[in-house]
Structures are given as structure tokens and as C-alpha cells.
C-alpha positions as CSV (number, residue, x, y, z in Angstrom):
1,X,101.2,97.5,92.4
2,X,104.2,98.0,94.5
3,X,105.0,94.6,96.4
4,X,105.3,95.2,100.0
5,X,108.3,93.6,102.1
6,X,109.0,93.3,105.7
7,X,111.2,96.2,107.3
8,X,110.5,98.3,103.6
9,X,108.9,102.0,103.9
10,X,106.2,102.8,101.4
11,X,105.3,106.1,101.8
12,X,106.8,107.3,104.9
13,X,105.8,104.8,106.9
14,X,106.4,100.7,107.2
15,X,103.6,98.9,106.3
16,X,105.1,95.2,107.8
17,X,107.2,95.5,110.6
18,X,108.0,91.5,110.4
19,X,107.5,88.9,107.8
20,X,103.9,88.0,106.9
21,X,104.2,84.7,108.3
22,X,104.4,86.2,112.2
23,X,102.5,89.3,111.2
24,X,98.5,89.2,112.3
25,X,97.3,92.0,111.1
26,X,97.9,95.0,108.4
27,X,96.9,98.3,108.5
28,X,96.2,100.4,105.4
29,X,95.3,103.8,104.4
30,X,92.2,104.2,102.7
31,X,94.1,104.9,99.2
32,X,95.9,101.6,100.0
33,X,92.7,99.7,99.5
34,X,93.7,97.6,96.1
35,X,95.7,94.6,97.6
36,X,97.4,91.3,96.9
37,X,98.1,88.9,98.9
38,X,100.3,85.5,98.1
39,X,100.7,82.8,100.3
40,X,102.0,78.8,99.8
41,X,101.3,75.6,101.6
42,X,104.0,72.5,102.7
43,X,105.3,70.4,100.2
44,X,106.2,72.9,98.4
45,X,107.0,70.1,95.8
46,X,103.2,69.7,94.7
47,X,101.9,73.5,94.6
48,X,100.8,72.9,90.9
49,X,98.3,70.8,92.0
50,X,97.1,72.9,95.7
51,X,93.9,74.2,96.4
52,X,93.1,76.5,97.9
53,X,90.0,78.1,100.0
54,X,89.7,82.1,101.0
55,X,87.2,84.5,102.6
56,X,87.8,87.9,103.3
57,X,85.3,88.3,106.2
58,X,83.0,91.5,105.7
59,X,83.7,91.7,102.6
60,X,82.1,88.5,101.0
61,X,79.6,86.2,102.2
62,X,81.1,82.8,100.9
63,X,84.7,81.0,100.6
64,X,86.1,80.5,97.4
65,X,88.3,77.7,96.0
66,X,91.7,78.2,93.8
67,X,92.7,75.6,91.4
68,X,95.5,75.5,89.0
69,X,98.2,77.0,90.7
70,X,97.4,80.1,91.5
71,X,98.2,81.0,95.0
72,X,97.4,84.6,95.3
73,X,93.6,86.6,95.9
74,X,93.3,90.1,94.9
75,X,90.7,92.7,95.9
76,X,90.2,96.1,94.6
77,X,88.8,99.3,96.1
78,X,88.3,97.4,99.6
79,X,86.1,100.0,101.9
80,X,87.2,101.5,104.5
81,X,86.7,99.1,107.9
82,X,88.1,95.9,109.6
83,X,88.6,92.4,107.9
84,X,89.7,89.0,108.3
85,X,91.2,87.3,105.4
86,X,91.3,83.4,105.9
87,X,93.1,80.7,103.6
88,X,92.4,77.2,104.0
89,X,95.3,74.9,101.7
90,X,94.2,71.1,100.5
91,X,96.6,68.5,100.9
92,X,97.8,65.8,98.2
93,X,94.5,64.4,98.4
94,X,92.6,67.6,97.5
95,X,91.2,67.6,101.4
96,X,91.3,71.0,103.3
97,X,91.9,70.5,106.9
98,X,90.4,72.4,109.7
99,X,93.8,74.5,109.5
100,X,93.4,78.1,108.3
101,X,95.9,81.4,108.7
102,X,94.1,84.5,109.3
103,X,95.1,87.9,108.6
104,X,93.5,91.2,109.6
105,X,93.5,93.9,107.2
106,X,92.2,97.3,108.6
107,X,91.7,100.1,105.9
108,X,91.7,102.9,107.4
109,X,89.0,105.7,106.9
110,X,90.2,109.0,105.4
111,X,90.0,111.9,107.6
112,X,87.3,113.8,106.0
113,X,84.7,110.9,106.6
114,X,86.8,110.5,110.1
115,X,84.4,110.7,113.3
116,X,86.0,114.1,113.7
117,X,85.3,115.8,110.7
118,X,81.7,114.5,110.4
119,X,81.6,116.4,113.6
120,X,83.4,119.0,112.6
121,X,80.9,119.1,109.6
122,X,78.2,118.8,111.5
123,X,78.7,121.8,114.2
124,X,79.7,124.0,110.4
125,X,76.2,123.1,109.3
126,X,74.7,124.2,112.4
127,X,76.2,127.1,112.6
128,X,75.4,128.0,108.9
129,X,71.8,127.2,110.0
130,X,71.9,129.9,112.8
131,X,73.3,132.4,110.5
132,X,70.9,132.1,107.9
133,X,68.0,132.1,110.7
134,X,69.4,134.9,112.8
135,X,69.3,137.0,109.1
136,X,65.6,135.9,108.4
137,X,64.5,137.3,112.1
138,X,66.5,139.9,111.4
139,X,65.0,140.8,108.4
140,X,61.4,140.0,109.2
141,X,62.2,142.3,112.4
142,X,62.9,145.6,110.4
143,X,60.2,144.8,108.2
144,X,58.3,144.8,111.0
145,X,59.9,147.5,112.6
146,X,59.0,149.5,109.0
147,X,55.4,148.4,109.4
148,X,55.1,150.1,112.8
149,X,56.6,153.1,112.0
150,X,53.9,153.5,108.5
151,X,51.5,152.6,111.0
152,X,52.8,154.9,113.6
153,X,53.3,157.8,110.8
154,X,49.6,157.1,109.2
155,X,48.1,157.4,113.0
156,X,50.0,161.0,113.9
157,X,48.8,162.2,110.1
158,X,45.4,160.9,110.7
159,X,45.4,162.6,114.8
160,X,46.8,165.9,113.2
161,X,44.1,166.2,110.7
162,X,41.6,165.4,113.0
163,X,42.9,168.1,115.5
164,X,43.0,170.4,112.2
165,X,39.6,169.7,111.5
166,X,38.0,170.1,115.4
167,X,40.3,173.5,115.2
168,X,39.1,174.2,112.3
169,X,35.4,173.9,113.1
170,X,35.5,175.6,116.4
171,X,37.4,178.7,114.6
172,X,34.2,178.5,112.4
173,X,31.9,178.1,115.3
174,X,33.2,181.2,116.8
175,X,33.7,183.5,113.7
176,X,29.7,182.6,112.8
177,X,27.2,184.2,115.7
């Protein structure tokens, strides 16, 4: 993990503009979605012994406390969509206050599940759809067309040997007195 700092491009592009402390939100892309994020509380003198409490809004369902130091939360393969990550800190009493920073972390969607493509897809599927159907009536036409012409070919054998059979019996008729 690469650790991101105000006014630094990661690639091509800068992912903080200004330090996190006046920054509301982030925006990341959806391979970006494996985070850190550190923060600290005032006095600085007695972070050994801070709390800490952290949601990341539709993402989990309840907060979660920090003990022993730590003052960092991590989250992995984050789906794409809008969050708010909160932080409550305790003070030397082990008390959180009604104070909390929030930060809003948008991962961004990749552009084959984007609005656009699943459009895109879509209209491609239709499409693929009229194909095969316009093949089928195609086919099931000629068949068809087939059918009428065995039909049509059966009916002129069966008029011309009727017609050679009425010939053939008035020839008879008129050899025989």
C-alpha cells in the first residue's frame, strides 16, 4: 500500500488536493478499493491510552471501538458506491463526545458495469436477439417456401397425369366403335 499525501499524483491523477484534515471527501477508482486511513486526537501526549470509535456507513451496520493504540482502520475490497467514514476519539477519561469527523469515500464503479455499458450491453443483446430471430423466420420461410413448391410440383404431376389419363381414355373411346 502506497501512502497517499496531499498535492502527490498516484497514477496520473491527485488523489488529495489538500491535507486530509480540510479534505471532505475522497474519490477512488474501483481498483483503489483496499484503503487505510490514520487519524489522531488532542493531547497528543496520551494517544497510548485513546479510544477510539469508527463506522464506515454502507459498509457496516455497527461502530467499532479501538484500544491499545492503534489509530488507523483498514478495509479491503470496498464495493463500488458512496460512503461515510466517521471517527469518534475518547478523552482522558475514556468518554467519547458527541464530536465526530466524517469523511466521504466514493469508489468509483469501473466502466464496464458503468450505466453506459450496461446499456451498451444491453442494446448488443438485443440486437443479437433480432439476428438470431430474423435467421429462424428466415429459415422457417424457405422451408416453407420448399414445402409449397413439393406441394406445387406434386399437384402439376398429379393434374398432368390426370389430363394423360382423360386423353388417354378418350383416344380409346374413339379408336373402339
Amino acid at each position: 500500500n502506497l501512502e497517499i499525501k496531499p498535492y502527490n499524483e498516484y497514477n496520473s491523477r491527485f488523489i488529495l488536493n489538500k491535507h486530509i484534515n480540510a479534505t471532505d471527501s475522497i474519490i477512488l477508482k474501483y481498483d483503489e478499493n483496499s484503503f487505510r486511513v490514520d487519524f489522531s486526537s488532542l493531547p497528543f501526549n496520551s494517544r497510548e491510552n485513546a479510544e477510539y470509535k469508527y463506522i464506515l456507513e454502507n459498509y457496516e451496520s455497527d461502530w467499532s471501538i479501538i484500544k491499545d493504540g492503534q489509530n488507523y482502520v483498514s478495509y479491503t475490497q470496498v464495493r463500488p458506491g458512496k460512503y461515510k467514514l466517521k471517527v469518534k476519539a475518547s478523552n482522558n477519561q475514556g468518554l467519547f463526545n458527541g464530536e465526530e469527523r466524517i469523511l466521504n469515500i466514493i469508489v468509483k464503479t469501473p466502466f464496464y458495469l458503468s450505466i453506459w455499458a450496461l446499456l451498451f450491453y444491453l442494446v448488443c443483446f438485443s440486437l443479437i436477439i433480432l439476428f438470431y430471430r430474423s435467421i429462424l423466420l428466415n429459415r422457417e420461410r424457405d422451408k416453407n417456401e420448399l414445402k409449397f413448391e413439393k406441394l406445387e410440383h406434386q399437384k402439376s404431376d398429379e393434374l398432368i397425369a390426370l389430363k394423360t389419363r382423360f386423353f388417354t381414355n378418350i383416344t380409346h373411346e374413339l379408336k373402339t366403335p
